[in-house]
C-alpha positions as CSV (number, residue, x, y, z in Angstrom):
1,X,0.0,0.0,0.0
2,X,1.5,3.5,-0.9
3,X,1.4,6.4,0.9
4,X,2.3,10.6,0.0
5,X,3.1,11.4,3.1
6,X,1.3,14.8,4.3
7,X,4.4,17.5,5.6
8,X,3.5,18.2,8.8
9,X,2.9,22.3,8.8
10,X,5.9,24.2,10.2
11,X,4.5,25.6,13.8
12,X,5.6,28.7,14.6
13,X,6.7,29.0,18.5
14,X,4.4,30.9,20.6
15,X,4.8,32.7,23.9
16,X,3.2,32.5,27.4
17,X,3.2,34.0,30.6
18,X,3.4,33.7,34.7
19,X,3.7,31.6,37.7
20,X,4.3,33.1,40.7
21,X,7.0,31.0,41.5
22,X,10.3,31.6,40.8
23,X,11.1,32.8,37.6
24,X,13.0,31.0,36.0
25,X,12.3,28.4,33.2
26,X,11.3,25.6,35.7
27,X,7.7,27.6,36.3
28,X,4.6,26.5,35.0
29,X,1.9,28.4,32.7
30,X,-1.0,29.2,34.2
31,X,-3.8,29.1,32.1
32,X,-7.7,29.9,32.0
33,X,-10.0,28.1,30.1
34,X,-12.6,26.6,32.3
35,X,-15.4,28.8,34.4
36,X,-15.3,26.9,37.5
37,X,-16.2,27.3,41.2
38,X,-13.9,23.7,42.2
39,X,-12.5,21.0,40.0
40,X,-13.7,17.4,39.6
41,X,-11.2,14.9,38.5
42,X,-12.2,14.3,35.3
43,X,-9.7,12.9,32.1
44,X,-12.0,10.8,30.2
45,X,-12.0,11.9,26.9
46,X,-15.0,10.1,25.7
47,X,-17.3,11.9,27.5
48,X,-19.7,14.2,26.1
49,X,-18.3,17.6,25.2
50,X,-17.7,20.1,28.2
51,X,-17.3,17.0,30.9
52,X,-13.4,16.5,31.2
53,X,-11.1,18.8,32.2
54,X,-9.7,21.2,30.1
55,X,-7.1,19.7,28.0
56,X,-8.0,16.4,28.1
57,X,-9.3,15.8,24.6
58,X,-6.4,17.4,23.0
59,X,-3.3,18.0,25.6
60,X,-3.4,15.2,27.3
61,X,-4.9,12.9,24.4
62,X,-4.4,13.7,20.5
63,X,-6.5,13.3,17.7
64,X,-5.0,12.1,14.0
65,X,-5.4,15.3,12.5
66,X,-5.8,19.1,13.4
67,X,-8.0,21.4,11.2
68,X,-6.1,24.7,11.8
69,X,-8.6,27.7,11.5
70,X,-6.1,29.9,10.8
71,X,-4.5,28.2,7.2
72,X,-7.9,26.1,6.6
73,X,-6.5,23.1,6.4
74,X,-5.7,20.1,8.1
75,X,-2.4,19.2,9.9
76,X,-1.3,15.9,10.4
77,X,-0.9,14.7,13.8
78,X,-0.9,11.2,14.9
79,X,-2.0,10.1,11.6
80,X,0.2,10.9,8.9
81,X,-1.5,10.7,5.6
82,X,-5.4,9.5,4.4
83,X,-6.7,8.2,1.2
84,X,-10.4,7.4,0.0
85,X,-11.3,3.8,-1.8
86,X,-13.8,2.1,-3.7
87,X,-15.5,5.3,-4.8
88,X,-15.5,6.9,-1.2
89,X,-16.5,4.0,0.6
90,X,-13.1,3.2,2.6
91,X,-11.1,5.6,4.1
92,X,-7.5,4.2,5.1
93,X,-5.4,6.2,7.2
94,X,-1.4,6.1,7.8
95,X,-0.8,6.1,11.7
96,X,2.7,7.5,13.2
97,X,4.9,4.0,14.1
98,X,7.0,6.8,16.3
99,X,4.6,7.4,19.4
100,X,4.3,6.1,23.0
101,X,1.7,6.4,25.3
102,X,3.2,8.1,28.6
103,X,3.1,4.7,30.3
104,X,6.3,4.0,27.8
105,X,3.5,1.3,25.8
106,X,3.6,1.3,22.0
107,X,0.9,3.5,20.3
108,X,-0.3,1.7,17.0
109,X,-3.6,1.5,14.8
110,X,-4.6,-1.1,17.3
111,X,-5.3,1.8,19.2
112,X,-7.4,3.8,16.9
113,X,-9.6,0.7,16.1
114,X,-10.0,-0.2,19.4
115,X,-11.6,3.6,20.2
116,X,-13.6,3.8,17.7
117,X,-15.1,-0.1,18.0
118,X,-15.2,1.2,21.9
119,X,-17.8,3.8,20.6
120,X,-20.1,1.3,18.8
121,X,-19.9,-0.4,21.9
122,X,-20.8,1.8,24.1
123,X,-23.6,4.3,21.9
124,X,-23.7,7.1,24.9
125,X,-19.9,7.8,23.9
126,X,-20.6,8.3,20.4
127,X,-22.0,12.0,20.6
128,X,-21.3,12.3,17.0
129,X,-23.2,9.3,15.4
130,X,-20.1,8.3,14.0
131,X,-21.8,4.4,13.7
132,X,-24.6,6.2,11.4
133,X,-22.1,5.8,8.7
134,X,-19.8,3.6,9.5
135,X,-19.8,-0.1,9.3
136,X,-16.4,-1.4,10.5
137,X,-13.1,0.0,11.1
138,X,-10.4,-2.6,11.7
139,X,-6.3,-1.8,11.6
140,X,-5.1,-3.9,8.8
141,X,-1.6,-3.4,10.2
142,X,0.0,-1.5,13.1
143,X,0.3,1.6,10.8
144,X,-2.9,1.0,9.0
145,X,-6.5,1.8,9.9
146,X,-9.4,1.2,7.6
147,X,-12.7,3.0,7.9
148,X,-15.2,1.1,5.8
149,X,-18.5,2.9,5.7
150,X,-21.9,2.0,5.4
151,X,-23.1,4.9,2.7
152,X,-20.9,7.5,1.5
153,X,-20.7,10.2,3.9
154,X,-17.3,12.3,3.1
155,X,-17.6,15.0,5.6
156,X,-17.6,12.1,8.5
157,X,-13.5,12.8,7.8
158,X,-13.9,15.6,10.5
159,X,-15.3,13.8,12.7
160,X,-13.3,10.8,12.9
161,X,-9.9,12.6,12.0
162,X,-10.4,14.6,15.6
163,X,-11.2,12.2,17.3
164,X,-8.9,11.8,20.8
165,X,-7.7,8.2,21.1
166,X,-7.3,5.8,24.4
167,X,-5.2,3.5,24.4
168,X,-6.6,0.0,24.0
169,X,-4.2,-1.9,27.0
170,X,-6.4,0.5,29.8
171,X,-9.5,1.1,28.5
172,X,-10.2,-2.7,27.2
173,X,-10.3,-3.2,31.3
174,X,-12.8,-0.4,31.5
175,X,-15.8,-2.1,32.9
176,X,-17.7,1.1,32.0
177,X,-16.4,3.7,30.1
178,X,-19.4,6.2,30.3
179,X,-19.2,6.7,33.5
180,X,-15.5,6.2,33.9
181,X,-13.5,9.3,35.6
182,X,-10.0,8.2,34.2
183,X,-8.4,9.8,37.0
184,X,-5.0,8.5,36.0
185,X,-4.8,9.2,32.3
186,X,-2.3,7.6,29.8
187,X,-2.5,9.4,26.9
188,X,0.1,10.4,24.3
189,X,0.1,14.5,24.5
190,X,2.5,16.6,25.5
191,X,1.1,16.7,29.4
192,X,-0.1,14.2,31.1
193,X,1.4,13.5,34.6
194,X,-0.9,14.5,37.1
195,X,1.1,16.5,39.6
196,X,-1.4,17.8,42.3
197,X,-5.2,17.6,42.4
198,X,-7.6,19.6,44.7
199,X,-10.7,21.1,44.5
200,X,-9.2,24.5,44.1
201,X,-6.3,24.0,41.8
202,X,-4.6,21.0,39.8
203,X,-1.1,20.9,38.0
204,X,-0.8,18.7,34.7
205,X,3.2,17.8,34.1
206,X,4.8,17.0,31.0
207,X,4.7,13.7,29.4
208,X,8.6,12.3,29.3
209,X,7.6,9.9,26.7
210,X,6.3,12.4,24.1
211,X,6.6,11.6,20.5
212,X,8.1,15.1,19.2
213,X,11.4,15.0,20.2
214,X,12.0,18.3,22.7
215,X,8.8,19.5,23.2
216,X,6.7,20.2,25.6
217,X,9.3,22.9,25.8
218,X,7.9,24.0,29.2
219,X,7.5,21.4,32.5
220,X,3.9,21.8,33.9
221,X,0.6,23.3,33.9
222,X,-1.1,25.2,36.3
223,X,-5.0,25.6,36.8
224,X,-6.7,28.1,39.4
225,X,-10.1,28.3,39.6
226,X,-11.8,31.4,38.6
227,X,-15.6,31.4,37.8
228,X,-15.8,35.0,36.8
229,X,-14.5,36.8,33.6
230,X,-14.3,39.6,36.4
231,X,-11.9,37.5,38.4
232,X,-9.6,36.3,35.1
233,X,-9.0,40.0,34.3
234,X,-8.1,40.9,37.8
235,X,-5.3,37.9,37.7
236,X,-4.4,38.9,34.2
237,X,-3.5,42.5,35.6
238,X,-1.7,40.8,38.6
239,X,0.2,38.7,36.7
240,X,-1.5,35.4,38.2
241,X,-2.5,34.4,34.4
242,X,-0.3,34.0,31.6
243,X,-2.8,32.4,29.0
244,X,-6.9,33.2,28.8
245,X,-9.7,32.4,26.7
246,X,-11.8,34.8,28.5
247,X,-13.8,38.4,27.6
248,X,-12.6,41.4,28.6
249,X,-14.5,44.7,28.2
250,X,-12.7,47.6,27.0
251,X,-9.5,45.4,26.9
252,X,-7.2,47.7,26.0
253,X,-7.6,50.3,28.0
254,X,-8.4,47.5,31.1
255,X,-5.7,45.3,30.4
256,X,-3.1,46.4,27.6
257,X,-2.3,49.7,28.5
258,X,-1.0,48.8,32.1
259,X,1.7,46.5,30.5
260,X,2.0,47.6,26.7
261,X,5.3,45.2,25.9
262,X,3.7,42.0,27.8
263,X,-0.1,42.5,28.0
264,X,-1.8,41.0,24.6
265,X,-4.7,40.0,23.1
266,X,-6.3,39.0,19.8
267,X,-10.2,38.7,19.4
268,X,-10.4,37.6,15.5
269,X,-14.0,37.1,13.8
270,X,-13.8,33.2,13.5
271,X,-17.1,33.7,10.8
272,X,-19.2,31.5,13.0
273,X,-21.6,32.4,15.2
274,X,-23.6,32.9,18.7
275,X,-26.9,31.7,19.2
276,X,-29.9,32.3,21.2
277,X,-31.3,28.6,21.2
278,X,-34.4,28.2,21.5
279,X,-36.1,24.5,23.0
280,X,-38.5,23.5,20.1
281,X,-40.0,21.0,22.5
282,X,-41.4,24.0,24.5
283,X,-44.9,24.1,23.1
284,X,-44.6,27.9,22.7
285,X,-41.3,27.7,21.0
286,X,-42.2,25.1,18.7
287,X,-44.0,27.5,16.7
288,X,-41.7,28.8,14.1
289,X,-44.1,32.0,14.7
290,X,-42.6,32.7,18.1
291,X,-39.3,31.9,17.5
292,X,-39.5,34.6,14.6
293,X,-41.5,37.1,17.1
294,X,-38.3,36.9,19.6
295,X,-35.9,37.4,16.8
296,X,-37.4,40.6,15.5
297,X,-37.5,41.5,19.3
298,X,-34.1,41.7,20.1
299,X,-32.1,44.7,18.9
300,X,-28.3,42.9,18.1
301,X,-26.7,46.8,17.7
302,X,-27.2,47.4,21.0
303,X,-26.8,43.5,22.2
304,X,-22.9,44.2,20.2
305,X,-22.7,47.9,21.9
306,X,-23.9,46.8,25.7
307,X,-23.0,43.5,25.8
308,X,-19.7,43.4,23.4
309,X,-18.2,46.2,23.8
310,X,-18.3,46.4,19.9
311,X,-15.7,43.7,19.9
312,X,-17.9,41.9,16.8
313,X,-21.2,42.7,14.6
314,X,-24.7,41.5,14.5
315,X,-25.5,38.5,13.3
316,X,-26.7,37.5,9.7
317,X,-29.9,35.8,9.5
318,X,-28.1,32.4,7.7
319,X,-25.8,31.8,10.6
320,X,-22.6,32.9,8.6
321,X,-20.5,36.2,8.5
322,X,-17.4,37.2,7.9
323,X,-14.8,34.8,6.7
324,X,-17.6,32.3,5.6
325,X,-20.0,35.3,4.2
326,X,-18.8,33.6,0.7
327,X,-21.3,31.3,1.5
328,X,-24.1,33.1,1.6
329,X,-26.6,32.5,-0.8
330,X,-27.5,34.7,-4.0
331,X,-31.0,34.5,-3.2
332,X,-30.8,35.7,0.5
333,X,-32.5,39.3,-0.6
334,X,-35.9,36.7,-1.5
335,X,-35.7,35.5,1.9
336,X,-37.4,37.1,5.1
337,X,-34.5,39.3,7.3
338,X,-35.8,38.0,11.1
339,X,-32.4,39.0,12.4
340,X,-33.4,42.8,12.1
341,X,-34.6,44.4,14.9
342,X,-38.1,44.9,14.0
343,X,-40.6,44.9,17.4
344,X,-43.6,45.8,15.5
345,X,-43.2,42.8,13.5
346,X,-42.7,40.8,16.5
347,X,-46.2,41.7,18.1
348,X,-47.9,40.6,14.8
349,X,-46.4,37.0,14.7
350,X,-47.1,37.1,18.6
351,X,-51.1,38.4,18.1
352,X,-50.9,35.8,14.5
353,X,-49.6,33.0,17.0
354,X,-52.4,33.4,19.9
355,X,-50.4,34.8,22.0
356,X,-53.2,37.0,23.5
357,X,-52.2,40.6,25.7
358,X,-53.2,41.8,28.6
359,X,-54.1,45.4,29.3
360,X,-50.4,45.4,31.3
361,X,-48.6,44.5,27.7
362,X,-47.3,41.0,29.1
363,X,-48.5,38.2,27.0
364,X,-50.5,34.7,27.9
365,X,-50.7,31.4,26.1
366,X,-54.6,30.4,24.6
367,X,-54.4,28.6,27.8
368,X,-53.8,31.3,29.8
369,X,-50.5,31.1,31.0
370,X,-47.7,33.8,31.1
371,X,-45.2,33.6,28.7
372,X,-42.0,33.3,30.7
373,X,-38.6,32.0,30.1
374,X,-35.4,31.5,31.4
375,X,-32.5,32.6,29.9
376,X,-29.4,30.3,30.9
377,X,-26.0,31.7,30.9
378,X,-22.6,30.7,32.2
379,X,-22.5,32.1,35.5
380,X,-19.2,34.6,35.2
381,X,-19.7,35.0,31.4
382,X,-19.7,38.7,31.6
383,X,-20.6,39.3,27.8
384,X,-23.0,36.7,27.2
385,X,-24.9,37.7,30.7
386,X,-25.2,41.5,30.0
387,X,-26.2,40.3,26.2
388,X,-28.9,38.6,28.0
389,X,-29.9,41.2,29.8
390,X,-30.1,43.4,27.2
391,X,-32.5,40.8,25.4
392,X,-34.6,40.2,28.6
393,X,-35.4,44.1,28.2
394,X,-36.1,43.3,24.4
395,X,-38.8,40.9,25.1
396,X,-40.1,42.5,28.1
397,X,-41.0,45.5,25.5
398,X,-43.2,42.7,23.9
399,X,-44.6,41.3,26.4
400,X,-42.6,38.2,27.4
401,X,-40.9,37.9,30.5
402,X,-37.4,36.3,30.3
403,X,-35.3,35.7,33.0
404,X,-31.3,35.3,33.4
405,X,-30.6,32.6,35.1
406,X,-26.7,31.6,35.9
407,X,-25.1,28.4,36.5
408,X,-21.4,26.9,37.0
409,X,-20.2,25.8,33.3
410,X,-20.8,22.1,34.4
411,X,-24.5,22.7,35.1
412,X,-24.7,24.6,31.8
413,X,-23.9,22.5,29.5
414,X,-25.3,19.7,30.8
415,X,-28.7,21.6,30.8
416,X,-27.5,22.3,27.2
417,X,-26.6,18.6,26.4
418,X,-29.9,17.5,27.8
419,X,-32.6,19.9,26.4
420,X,-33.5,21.1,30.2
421,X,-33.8,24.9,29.2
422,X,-36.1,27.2,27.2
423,X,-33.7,29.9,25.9
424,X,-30.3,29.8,25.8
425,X,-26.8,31.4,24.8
426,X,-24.3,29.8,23.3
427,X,-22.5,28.2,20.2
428,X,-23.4,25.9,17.3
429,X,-21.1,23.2,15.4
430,X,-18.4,24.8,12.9
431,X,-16.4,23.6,9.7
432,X,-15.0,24.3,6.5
433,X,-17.9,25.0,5.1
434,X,-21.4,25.7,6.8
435,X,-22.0,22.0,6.5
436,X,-21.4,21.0,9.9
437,X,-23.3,24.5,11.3
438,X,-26.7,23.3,9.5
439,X,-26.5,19.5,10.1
440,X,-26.0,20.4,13.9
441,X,-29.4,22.6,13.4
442,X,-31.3,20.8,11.5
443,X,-30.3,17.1,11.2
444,X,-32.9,14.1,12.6
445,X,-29.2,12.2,13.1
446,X,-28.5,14.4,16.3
447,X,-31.8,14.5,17.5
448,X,-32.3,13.0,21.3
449,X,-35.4,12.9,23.4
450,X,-35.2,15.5,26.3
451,X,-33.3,14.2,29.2
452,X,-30.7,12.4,26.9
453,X,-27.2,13.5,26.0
454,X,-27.0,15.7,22.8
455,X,-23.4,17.0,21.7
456,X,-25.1,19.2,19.3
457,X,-28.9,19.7,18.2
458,X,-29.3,21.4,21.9
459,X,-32.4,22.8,20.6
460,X,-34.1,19.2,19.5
461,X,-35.0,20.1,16.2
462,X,-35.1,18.5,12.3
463,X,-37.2,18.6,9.3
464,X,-36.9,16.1,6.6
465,X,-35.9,18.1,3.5
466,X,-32.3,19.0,5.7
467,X,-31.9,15.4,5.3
468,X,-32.3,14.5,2.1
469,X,-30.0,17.4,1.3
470,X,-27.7,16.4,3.7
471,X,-27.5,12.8,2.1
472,X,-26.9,14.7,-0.9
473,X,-24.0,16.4,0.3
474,X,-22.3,13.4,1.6
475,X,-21.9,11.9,-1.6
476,X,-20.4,14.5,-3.6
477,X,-17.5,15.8,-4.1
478,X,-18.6,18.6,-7.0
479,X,-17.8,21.9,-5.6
480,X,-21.0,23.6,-7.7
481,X,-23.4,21.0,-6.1
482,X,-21.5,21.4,-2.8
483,X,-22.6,25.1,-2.8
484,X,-26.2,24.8,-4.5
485,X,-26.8,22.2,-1.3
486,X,-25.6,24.8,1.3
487,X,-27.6,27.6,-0.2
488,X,-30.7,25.2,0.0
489,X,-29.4,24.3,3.6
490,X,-29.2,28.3,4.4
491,X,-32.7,28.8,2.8
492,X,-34.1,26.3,4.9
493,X,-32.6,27.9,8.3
494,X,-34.0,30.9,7.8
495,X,-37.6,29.4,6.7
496,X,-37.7,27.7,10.4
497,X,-35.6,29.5,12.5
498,X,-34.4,26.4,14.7
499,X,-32.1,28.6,17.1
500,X,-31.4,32.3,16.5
501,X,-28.3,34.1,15.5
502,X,-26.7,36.9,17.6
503,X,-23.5,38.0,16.6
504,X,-20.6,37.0,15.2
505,X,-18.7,35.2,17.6
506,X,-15.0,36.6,18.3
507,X,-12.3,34.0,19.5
508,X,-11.0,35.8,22.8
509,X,-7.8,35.4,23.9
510,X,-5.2,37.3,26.5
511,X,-1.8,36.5,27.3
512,X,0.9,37.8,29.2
513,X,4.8,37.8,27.5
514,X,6.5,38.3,30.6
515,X,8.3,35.1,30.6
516,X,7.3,33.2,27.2
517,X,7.2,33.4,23.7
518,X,5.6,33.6,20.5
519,X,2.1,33.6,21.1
520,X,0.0,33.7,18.0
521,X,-1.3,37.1,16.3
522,X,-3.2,39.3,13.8
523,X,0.5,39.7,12.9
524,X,1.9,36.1,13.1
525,X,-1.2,34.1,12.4
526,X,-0.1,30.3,13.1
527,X,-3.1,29.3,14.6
528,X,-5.9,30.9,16.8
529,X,-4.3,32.4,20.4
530,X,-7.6,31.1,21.9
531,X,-7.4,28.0,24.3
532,X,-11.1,27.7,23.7
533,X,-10.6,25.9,20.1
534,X,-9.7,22.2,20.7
535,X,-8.3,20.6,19.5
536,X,-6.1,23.7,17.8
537,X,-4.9,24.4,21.0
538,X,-2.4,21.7,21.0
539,X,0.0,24.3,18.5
540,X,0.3,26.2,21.7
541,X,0.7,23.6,23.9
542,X,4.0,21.9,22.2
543,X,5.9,25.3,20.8
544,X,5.5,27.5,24.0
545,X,9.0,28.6,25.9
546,X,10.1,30.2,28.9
547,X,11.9,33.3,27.5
């Protein structure tokens, strides 16, 4: 079997910041990522989304590729190369003969088999419906793995391309991997020695058996708690952070300006987006109507102004902006605009849905109820809570009621995961191309009863002409039927209006120089400076240095 090997991407070194240790290159970066009041010792990577410590899925384990968001494209990483066969029904993938896991065992293809077999074996671990598609995947050697798939489905590369890998000597003495903690991980990133563990604050060391000879560059992580945004700034300007994913209002006057040489930050417009979600199993907000009526409600300038500090823009009514505004449709000027702040529409769709008023201006259901919600936010998510707030005054002005309501990140997203809110911020699946946002809106694939587990499809909603066109895109590789399908996708979005666009959603990131290098930067654009993009994040992790 012949391979072209893939050349791995040169990665530019980056810089980091501060311990309060001694400083000297033996201290650790502390980083922020997580909103949390304590930690729970959590390292199993097969968990749903937003369950394991931050960076288990891609620190402590490794994917076989890395779509960088940065160059668009994808970097080869425990895999080395890929091929499609027999007409894009088996995918065969090269694995690196080079790695170790950080137990000093032998990482091969067994490996890879064995976690994604571990996946049809246990369904709750397979968030993505990766065994939708597939129909076996067997290594055929200990460099080769072969995906054989039960339909075409070409875009299932992303999925199974980032997915972290266990290794199959542990985890094949897993009784029950679902509910497994994996508080000892064996993995084959760059850190993953467990060096302290409290509630408070945990230290993840460097793995001595990494396979990139010389990195990690740097010895140890260091995680604090902080469940504020509030609370990350104040350590930023104390010099108790060196690396953040975290919003900061008025950032440069707050935070640059009291270190100009060391203080940094880059928010770039990824061209995805943030969501209101909406729970289309709520009887109310199952009516396209509604959803529309709260749309034309909320006025995104001054959610971007109050809430953002102008850091992005409004929203477009497709779900794409910016970098991936080449997708938007030709047609779009045919389509209805609900992402324009329009209240006197609003109060027709609400009088059009039954939504009857009271003299008082707050509205009922036909069975006499008030219409209230709760808005759920991230407690300590400065930007998406005063957005929120501004929206709750939006809607009050047509007579709903919405709360904010705020809970610890772990409570979030399980809420999220399970369906157990009525409105909601927060993100929606990105890609290449707007594939992966619409199929994550609109797809019967992701779709879960309320109470169970959804990675994506928060908002429990599908209609069957997404699918077909989804099936459609699976199977082609013709770039003019690629884009006629995700016009039709985009047309279809803004027809129901499963979950409703924002604003453009900025990738925040802060750093302090003081005692590393080469962070990324509008200037040196390597990969994205946020730790929030796994598995991306791993550039960071294996080129940072102690200056």
């Amino acid at each position: 079997m012949k391979f072209t090997i893939i050349a791995t991407m040169g990665l530019i070194l980056f810089t980091g910041c501060k311990n309060k240790e001694n400083q000297n290159t033996r201290r650790g970066l502390i980083i922020y990522q997580e909103p949390q009041i304590s930690w729970v010792r959590n390292f199993n990577p097969l968990s749903p989304a937003g369950s394991a410590r931050w960076p288990t899925s891609a620190g402590i384990y490794e994917p076989l590729f890395i779509y960088n968001s940065m160059s668009a494209e994808y970097v080869p990483w425990l895999a080395l190369d890929y091929k499609w066969n027999k007409g894009n029904n088996v995918l065969e993938m090269l694995i690196r003969d080079s790695v170790k896991w950080s137990n000093g065992e032998p990482f091969s293809a067994a490996d890879v088999a064995f976690t994604f077999n571990l996946k049809r074996e246990h369904p709750a671990l397979d968030t993505r419906n990766s065994w939708g598609y597939l129909k076996e995947v067997i290594a055929t050697s200990d460099t080769i793995v072969r995906f054989e798939f039960k339909r075409i489905y070409v875009p299932g590369f992303d999925a199974l391309a980032t997915q972290s890998i266990v290794a199959k000597h542990i985890w094949n003495k897993i009784e029950d991997p679902v509910r497994y903690s994996n508080p000892n991980p064996v993995g084959t990133g760059p850190f993953t020695e467990i060096i302290r563990f409290d509630s408070q604050l945990w230290e993840l060391g460097k793995n001595p058996n990494y396979w990139q000879k010389g990195k990690p560059h740097i010895n140890r992580l260091i995680f604090p708690t902080y469940p504020s945004n509030e609370q990350v700034t104040l350590a930023l300007l104390n010099g108790d952070l060196d690396w953040a994913g975290a919003f900061i209002p008025a950032v440069e006057r707050v935070f640059v300006s009291k270190d100009p040489v060391h203080h940094k930050y880059w928010y770039p417009l990824t061209g995805h987006t943030t969501y209101l979600h909406t729970n289309t199993k709520n009887p109310v907000l199952s009516d396209v109507r509604v959803r529309k009526a709260i749309s034309y409600a909320i006025d995104r300038e001054l959610v971007v102004r109050v809430g953002m500090y102008n850091y992005t823009e409004p929203a477009h009514v497709s779900g794409v902006s910016g970098p991936m505004s080449k997708w938007h449709s030709p047609f779009l000027n045919d389509r209805e605009n609900w992402a324009v702040y329009d209240p006197l529409k609003s109060n027709i769709l609400l009088n059009n849905a039954g939504l009857i008023q009271d003299e008082a201006g707050w509205r009922y259901s036909k069975d006499g109820l008030p219409l209230e919600f709760d808005i759920i936010i991230v407690s300590g998510w400065s930007d998406w809570i005063r957005s929120a707030q501004v929206i709750s005054q939006n809607l009050k002005n047509v007579g709903i009621k919405a709360k904010v309501k705020t809970y610890d990140f772990g409570a979030w997203i399980s809420r999220m995961q399970k369906g157990e809110f009525d409105l909601a911020i927060g993100w929606a699946e990105k890609g290449a191309t707007p594939y992966a946002l619409y199929r994550g809106m609109m797809s019967s694939e992701y779709l879960q009863p309320i109470g169970q587990t959804a990675d994506v499809n928060w908002h429990r909603f599908s209609v069957a002409s997404a699918d077909s066109l989804f099936k459609k895109y699976e199977q082609t590789s013709n770039q003019n039927e690629i884009t006629k399908i995700i016009h039709e996708l985009q047309h279809l979005f803004i027809e129901h209006a499963p979950s409703l666009p924002l604003f453009a959603e900025p990738s925040w990131a802060e750093c302090n120089t003081k005692f590393f290098t080469n962070f990324p930067s509008a200037e040196n654009p390597y990969a994205t400076l946020s730790p929030n993009y796994a598995p991306e994040n791993l550039f960071v992790l294996v080129n940072v240095q102690n200056r």
